[in-house]
HTML snippet that shows the backbone in 3Dmol.js (N, CA, C, O; Angstrom):
<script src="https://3Dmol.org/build/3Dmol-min.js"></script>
<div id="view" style="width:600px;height:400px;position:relative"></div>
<script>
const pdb = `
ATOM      1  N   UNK A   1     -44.222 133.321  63.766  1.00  0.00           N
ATOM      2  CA  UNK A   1     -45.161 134.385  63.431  1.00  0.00           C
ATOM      3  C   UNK A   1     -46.571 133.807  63.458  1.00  0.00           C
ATOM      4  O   UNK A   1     -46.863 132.839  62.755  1.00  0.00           O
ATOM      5  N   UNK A   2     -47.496 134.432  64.314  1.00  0.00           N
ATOM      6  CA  UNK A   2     -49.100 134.034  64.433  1.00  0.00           C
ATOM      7  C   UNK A   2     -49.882 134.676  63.793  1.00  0.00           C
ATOM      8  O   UNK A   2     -51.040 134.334  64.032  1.00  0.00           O
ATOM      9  N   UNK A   3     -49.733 135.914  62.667  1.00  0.00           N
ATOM     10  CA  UNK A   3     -50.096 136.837  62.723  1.00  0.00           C
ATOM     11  C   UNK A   3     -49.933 137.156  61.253  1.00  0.00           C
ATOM     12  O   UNK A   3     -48.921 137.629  60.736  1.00  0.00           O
ATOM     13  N   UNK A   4     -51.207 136.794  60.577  1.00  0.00           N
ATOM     14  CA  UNK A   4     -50.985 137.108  58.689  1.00  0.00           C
ATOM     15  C   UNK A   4     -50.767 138.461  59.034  1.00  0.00           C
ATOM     16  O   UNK A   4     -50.890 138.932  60.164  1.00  0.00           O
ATOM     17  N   UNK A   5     -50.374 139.176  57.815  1.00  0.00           N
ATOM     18  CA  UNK A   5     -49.805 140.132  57.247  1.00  0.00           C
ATOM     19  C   UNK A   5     -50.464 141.060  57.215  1.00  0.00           C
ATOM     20  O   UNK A   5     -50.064 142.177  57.543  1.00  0.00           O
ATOM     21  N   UNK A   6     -51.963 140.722  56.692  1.00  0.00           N
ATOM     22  CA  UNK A   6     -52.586 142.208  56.644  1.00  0.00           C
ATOM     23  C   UNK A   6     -53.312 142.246  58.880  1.00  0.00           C
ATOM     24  O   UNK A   6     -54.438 142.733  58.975  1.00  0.00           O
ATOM     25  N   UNK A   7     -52.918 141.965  59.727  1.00  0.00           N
ATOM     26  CA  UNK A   7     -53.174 142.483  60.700  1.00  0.00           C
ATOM     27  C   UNK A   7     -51.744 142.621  61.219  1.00  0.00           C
ATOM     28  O   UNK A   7     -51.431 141.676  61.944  1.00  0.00           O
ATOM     29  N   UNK A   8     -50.952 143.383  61.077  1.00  0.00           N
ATOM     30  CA  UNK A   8     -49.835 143.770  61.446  1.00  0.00           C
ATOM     31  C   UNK A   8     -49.704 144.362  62.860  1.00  0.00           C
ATOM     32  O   UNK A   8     -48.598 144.259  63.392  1.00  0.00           O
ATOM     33  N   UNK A   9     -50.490 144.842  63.395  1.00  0.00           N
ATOM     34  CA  UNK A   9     -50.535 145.457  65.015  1.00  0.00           C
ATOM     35  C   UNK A   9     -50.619 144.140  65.752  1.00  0.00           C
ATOM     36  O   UNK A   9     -50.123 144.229  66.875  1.00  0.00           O
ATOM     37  N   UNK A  10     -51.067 143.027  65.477  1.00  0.00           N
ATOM     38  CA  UNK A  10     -51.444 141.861  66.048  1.00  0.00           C
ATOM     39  C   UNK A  10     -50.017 140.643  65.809  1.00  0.00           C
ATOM     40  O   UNK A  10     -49.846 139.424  65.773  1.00  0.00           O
ATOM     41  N   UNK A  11     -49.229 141.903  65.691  1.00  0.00           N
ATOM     42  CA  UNK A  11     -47.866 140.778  65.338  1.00  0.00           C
ATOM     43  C   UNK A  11     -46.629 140.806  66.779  1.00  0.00           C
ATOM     44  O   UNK A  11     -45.472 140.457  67.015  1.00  0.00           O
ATOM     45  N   UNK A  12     -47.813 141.476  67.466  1.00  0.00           N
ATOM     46  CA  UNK A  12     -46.646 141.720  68.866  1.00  0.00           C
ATOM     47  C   UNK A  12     -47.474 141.878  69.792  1.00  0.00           C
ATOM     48  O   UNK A  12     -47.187 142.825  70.524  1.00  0.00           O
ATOM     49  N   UNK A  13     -48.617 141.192  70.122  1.00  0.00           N
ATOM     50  CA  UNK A  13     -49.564 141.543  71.339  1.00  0.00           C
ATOM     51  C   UNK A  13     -49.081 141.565  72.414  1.00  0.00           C
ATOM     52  O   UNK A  13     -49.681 142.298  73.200  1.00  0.00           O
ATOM     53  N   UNK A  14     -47.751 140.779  73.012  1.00  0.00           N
ATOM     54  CA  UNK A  14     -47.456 141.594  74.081  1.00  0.00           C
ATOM     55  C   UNK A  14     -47.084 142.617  74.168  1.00  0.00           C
ATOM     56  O   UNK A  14     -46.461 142.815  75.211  1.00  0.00           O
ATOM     57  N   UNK A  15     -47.200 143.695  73.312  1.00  0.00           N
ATOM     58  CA  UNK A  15     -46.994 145.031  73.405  1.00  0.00           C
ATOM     59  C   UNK A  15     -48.416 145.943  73.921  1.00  0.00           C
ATOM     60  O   UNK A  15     -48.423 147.106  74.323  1.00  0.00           O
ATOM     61  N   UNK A  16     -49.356 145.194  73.797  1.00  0.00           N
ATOM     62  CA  UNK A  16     -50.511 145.979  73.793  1.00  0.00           C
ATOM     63  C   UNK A  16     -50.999 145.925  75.731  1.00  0.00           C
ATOM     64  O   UNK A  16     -51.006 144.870  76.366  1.00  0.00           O
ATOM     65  N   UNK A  17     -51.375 147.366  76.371  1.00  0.00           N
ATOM     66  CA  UNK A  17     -51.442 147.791  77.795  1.00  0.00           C
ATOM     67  C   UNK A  17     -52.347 147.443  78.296  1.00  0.00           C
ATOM     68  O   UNK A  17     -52.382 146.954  79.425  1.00  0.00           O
ATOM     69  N   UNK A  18     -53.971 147.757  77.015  1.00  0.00           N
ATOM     70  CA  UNK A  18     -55.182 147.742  77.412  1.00  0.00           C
ATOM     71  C   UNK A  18     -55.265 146.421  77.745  1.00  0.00           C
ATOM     72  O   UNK A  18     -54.588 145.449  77.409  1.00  0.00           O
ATOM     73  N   UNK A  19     -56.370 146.570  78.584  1.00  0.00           N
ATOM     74  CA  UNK A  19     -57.337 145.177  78.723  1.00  0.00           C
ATOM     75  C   UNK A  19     -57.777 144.437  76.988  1.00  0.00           C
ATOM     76  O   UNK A  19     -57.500 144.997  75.927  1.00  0.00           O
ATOM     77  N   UNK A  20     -58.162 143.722  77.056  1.00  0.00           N
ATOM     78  CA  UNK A  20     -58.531 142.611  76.104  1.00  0.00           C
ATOM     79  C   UNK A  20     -59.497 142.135  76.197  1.00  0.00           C
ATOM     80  O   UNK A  20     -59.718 141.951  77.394  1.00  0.00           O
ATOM     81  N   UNK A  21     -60.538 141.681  75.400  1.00  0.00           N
ATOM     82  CA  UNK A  21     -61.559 141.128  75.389  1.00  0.00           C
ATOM     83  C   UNK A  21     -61.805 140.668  73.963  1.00  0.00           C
ATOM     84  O   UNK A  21     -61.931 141.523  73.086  1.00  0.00           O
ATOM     85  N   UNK A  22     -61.898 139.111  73.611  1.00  0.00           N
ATOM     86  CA  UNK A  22     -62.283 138.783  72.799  1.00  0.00           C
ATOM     87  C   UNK A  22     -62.661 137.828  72.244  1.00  0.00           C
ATOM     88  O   UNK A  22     -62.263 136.746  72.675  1.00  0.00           O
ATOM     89  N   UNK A  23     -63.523 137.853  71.141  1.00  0.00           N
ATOM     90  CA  UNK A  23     -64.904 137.207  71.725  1.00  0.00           C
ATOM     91  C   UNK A  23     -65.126 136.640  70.483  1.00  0.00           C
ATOM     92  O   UNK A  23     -65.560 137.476  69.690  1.00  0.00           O
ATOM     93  N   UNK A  24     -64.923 134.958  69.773  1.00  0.00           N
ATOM     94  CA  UNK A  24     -64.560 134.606  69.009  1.00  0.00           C
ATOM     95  C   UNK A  24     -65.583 133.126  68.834  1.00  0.00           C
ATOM     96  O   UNK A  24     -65.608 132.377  69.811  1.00  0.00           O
ATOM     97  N   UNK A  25     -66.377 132.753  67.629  1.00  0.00           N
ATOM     98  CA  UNK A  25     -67.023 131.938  67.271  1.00  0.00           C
ATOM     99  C   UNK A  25     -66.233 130.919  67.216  1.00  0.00           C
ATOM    100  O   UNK A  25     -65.163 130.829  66.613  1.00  0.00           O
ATOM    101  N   UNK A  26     -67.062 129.727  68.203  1.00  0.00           N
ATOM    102  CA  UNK A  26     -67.005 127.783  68.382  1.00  0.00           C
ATOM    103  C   UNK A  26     -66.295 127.474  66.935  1.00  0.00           C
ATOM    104  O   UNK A  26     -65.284 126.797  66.751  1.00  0.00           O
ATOM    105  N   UNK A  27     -67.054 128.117  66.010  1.00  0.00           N
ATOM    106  CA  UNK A  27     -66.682 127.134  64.342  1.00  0.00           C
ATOM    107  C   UNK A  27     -65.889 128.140  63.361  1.00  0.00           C
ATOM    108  O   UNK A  27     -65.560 128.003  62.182  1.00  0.00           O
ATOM    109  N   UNK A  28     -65.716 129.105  64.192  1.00  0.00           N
ATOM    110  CA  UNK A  28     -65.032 130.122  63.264  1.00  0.00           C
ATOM    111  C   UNK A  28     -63.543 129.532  62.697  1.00  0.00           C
ATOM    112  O   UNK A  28     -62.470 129.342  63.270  1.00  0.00           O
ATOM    113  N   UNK A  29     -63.802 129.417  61.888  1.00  0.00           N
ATOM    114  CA  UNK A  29     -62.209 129.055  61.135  1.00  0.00           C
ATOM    115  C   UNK A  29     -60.848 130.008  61.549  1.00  0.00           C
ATOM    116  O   UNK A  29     -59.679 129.622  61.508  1.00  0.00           O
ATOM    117  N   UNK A  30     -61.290 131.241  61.923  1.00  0.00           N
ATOM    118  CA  UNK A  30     -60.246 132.017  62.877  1.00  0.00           C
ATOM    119  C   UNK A  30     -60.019 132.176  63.795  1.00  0.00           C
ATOM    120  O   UNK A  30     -59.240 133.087  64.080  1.00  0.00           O
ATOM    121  N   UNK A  31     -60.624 131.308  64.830  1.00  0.00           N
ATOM    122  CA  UNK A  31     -60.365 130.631  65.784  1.00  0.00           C
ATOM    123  C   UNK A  31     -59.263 130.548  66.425  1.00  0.00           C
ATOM    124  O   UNK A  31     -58.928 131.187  67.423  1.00  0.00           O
ATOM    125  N   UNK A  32     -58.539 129.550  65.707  1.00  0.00           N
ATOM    126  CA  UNK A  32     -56.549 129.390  66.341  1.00  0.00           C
ATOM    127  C   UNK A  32     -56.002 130.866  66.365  1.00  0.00           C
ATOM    128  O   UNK A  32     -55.277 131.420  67.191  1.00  0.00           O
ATOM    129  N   UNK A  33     -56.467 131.243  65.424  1.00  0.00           N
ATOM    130  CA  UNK A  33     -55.108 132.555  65.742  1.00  0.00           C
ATOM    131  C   UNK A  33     -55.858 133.307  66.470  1.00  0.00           C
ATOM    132  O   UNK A  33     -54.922 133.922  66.981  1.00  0.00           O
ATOM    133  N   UNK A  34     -56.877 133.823  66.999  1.00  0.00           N
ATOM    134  CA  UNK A  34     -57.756 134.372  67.938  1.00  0.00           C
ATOM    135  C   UNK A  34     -56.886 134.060  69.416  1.00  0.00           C
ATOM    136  O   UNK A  34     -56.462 134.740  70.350  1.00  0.00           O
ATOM    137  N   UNK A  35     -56.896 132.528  69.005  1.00  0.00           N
ATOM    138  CA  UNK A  35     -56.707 131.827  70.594  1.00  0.00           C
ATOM    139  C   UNK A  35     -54.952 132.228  70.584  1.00  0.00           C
ATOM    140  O   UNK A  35     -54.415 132.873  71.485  1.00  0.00           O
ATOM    141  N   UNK A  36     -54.295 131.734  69.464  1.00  0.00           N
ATOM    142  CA  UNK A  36     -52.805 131.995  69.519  1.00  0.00           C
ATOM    143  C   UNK A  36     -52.547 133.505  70.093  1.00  0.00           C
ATOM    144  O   UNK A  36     -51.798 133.607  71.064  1.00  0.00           O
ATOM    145  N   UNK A  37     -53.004 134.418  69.658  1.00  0.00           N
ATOM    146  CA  UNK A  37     -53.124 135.879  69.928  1.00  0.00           C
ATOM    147  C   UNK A  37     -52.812 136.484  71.182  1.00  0.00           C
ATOM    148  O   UNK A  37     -51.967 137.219  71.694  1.00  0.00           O
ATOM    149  N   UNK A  38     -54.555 135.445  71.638  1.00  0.00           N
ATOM    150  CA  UNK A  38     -55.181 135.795  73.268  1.00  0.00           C
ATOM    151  C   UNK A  38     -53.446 135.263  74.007  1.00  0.00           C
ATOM    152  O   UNK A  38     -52.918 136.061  74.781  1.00  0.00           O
ATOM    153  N   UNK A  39     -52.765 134.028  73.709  1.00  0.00           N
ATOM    154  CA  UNK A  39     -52.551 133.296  74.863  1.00  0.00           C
ATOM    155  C   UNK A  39     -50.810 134.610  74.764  1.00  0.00           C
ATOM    156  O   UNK A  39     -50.345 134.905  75.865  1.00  0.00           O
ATOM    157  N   UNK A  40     -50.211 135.112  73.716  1.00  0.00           N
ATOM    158  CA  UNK A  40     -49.642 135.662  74.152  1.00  0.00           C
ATOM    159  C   UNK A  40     -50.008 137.212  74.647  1.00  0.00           C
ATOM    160  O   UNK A  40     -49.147 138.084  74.524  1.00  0.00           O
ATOM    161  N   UNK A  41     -50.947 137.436  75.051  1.00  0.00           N
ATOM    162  CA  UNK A  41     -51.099 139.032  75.386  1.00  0.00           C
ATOM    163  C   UNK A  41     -50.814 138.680  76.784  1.00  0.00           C
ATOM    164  O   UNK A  41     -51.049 137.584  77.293  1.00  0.00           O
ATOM    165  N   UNK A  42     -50.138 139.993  77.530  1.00  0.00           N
ATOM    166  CA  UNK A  42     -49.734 139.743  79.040  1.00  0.00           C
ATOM    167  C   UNK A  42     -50.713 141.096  79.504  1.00  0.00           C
ATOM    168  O   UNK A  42     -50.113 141.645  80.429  1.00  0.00           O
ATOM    169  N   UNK A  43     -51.909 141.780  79.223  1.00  0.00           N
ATOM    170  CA  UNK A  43     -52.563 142.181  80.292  1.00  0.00           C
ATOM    171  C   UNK A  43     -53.462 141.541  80.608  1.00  0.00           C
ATOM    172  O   UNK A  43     -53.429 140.311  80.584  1.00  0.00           O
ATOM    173  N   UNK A  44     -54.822 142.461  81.104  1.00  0.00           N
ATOM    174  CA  UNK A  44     -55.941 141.451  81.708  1.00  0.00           C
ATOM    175  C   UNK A  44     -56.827 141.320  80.235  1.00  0.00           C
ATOM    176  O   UNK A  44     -57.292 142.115  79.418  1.00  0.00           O
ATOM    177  N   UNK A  45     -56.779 139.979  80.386  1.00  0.00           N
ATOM    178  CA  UNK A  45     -57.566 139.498  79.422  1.00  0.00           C
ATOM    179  C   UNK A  45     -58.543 138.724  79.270  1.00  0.00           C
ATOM    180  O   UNK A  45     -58.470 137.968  80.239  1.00  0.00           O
ATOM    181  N   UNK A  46     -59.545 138.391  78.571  1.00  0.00           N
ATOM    182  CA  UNK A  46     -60.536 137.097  78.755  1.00  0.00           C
ATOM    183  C   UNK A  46     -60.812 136.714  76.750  1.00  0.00           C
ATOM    184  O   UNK A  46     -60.689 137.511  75.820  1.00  0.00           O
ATOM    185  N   UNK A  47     -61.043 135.830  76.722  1.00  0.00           N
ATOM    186  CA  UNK A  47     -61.232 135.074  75.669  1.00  0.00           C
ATOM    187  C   UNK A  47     -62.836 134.245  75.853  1.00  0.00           C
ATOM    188  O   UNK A  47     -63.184 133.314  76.580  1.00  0.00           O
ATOM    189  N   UNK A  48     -63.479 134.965  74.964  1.00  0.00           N
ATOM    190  CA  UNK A  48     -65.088 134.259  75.198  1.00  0.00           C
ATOM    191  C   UNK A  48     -65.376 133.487  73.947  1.00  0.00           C
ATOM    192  O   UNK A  48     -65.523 134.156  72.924  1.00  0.00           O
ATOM    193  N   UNK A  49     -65.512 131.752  73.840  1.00  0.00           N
ATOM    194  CA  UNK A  49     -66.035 131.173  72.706  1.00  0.00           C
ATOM    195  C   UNK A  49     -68.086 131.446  72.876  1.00  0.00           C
ATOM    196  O   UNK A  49     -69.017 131.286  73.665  1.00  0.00           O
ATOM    197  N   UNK A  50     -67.788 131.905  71.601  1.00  0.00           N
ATOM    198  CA  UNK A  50     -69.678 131.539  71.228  1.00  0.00           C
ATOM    199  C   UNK A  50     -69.859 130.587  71.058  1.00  0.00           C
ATOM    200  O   UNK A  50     -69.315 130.385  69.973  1.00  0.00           O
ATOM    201  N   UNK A  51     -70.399 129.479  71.457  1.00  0.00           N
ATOM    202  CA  UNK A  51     -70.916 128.173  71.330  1.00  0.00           C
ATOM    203  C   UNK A  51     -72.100 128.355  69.884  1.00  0.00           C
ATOM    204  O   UNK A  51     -73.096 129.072  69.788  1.00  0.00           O
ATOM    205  N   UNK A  52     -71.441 127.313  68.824  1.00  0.00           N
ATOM    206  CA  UNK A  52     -72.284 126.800  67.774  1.00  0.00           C
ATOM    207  C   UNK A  52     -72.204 128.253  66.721  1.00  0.00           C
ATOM    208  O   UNK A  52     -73.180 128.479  66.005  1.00  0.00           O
ATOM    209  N   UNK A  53     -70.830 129.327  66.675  1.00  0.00           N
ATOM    210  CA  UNK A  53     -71.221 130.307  66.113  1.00  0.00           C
ATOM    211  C   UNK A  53     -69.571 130.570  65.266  1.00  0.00           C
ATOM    212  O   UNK A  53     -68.403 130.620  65.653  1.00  0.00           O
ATOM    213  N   UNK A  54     -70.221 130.682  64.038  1.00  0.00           N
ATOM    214  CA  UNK A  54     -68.665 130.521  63.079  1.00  0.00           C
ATOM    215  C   UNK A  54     -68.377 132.421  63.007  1.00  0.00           C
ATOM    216  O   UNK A  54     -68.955 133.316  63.623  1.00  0.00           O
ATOM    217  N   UNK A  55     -67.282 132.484  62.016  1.00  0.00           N
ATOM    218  CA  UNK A  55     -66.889 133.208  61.347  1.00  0.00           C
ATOM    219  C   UNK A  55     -67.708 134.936  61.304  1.00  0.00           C
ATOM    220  O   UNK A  55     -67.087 135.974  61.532  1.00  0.00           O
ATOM    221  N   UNK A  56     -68.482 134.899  61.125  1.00  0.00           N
ATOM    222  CA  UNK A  56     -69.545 136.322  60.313  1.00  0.00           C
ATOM    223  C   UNK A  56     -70.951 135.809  61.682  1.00  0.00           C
ATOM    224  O   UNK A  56     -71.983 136.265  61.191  1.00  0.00           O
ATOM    225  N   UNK A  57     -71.180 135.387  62.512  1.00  0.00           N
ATOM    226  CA  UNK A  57     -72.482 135.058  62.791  1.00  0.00           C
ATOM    227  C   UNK A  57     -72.625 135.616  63.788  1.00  0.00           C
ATOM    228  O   UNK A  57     -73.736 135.570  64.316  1.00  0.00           O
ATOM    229  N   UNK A  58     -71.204 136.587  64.614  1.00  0.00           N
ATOM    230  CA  UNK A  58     -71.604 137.265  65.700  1.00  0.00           C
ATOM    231  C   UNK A  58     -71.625 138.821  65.084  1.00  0.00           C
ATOM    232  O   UNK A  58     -71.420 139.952  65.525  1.00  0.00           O
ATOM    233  N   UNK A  59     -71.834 138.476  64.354  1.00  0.00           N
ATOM    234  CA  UNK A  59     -72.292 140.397  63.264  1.00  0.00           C
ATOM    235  C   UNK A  59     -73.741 140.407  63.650  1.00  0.00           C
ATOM    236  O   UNK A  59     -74.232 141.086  64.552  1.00  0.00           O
ATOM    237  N   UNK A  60     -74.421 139.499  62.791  1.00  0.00           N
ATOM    238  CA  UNK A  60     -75.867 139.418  63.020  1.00  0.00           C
ATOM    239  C   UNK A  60     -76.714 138.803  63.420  1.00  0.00           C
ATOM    240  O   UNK A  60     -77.907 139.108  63.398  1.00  0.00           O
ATOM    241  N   UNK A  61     -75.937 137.256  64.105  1.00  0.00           N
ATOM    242  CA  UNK A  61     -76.978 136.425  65.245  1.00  0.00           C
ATOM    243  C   UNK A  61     -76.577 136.972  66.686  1.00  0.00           C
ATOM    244  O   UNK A  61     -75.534 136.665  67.264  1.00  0.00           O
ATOM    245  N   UNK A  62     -77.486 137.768  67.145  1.00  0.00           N
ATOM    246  CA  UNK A  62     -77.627 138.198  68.469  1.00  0.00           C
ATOM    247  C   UNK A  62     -77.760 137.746  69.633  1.00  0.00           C
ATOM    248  O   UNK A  62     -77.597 138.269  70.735  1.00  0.00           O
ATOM    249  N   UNK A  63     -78.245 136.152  69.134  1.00  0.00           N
ATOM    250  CA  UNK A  63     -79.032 135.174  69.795  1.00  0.00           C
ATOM    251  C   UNK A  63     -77.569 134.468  70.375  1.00  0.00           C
ATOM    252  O   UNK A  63     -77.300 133.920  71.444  1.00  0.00           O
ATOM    253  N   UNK A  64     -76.882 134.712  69.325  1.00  0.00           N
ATOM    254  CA  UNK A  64     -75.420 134.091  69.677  1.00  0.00           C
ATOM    255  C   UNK A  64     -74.325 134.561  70.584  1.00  0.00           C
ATOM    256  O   UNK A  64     -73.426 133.878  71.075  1.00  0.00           O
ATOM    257  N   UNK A  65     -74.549 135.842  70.724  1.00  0.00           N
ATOM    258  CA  UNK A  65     -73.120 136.884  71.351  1.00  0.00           C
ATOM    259  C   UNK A  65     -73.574 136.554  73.030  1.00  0.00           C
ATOM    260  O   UNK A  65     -74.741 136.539  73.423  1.00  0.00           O
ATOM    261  N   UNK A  66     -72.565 136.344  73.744  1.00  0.00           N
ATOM    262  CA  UNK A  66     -72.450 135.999  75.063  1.00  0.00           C
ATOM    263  C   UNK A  66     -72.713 137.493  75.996  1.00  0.00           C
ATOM    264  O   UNK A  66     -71.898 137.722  76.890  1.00  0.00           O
ATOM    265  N   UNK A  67     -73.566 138.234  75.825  1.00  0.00           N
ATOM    266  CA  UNK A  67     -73.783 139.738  76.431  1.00  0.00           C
ATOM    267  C   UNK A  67     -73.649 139.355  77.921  1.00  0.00           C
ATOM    268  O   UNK A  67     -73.031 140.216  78.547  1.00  0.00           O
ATOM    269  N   UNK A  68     -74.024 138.382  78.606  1.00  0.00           N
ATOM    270  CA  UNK A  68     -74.047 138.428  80.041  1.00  0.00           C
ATOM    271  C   UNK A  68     -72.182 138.607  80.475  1.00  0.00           C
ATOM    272  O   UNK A  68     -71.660 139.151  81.448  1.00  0.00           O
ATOM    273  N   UNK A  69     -71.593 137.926  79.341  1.00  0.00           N
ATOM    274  CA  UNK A  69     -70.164 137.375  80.067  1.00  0.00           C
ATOM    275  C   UNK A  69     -69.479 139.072  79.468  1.00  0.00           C
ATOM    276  O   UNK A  69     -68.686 139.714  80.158  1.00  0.00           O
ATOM    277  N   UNK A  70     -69.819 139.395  78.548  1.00  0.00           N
ATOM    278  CA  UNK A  70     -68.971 140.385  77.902  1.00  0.00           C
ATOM    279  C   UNK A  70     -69.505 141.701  79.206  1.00  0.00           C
ATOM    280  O   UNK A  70     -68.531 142.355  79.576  1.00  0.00           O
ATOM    281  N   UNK A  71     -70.367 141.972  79.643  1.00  0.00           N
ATOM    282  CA  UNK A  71     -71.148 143.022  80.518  1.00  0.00           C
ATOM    283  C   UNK A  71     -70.505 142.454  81.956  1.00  0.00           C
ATOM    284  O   UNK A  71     -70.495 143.375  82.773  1.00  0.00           O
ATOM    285  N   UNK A  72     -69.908 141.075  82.568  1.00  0.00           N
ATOM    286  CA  UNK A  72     -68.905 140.653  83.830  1.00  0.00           C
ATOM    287  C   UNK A  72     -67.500 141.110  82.929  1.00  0.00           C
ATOM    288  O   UNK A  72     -67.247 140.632  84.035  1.00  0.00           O
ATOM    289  N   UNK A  73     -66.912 141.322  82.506  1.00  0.00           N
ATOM    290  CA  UNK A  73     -65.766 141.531  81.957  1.00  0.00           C
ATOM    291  C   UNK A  73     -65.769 142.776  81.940  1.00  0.00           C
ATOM    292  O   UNK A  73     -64.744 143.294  82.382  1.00  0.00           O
ATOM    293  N   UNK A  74     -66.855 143.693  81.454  1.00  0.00           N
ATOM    294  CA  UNK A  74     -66.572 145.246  81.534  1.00  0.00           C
ATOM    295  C   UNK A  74     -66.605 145.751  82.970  1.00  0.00           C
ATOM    296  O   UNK A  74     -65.879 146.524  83.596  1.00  0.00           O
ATOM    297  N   UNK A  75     -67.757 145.012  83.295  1.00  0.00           N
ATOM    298  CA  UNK A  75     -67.853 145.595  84.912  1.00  0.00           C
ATOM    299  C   UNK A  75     -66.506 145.419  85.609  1.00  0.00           C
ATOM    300  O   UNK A  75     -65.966 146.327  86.241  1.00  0.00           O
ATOM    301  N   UNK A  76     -65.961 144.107  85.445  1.00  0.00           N
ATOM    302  CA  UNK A  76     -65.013 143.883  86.906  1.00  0.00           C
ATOM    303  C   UNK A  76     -63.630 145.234  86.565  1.00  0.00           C
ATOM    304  O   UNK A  76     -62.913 145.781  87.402  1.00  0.00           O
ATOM    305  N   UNK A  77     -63.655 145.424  85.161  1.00  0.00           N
ATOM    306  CA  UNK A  77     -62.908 146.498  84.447  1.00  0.00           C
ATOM    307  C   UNK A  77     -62.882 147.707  85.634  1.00  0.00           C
ATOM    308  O   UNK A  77     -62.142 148.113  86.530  1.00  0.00           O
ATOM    309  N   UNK A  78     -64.365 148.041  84.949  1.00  0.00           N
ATOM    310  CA  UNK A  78     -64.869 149.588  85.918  1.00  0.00           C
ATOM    311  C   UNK A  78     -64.641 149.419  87.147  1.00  0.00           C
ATOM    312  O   UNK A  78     -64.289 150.519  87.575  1.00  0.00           O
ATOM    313  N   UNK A  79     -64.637 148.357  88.311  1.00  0.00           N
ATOM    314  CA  UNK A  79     -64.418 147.982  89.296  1.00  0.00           C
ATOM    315  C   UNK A  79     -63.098 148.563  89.873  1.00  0.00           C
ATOM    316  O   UNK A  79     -63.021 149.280  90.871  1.00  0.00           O
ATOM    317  N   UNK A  80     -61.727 148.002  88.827  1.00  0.00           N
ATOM    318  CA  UNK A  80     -60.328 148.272  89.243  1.00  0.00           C
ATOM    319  C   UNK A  80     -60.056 149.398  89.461  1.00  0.00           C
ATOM    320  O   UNK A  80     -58.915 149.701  89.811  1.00  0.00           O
TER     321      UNK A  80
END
`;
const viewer = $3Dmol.createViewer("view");
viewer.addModel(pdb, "pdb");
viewer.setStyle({}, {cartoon: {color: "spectrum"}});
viewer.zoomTo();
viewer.render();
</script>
């Protein structure tokens, strides 16, 4: 089991159809299970680390969120 308790939908990601995107802080202590998560989902997916950005810092450092990579990920989306 990868998947504490109170996120229960996240206890079977290969069940999930949609695309994926997610987008998870360098120092974030939630990290592993982010990554554990990502590696079992079987659609299209991408996994973006913020470099130098923990836990709470992609709420309100802006400076931090990867907008160029997250805006190639939606596009190639709209593309299919």
């Amino acid at each position: 089991r990868t998947c504490p308790s109170y996120f229960p939908e996240l206890t079977h990601p290969e069940r999930i159809e949609t695309p994926v995107l997610t987008v998870v802080g360098e120092q974030a202590a939630t990290r592993p299970l982010s990554e554990a998560i990502h590696e079992r989902l079987t659609t299209t997916k991408r996994i973006l680390v913020a470099p130098g950005a923990g836990r709470v810092d992609l709420y309100y450092r802006t400076d931090l969120i990867p907008f160029d990579e997250i805006d190639s990920f939606l596009a190639q989306l709209l593309r299919q």
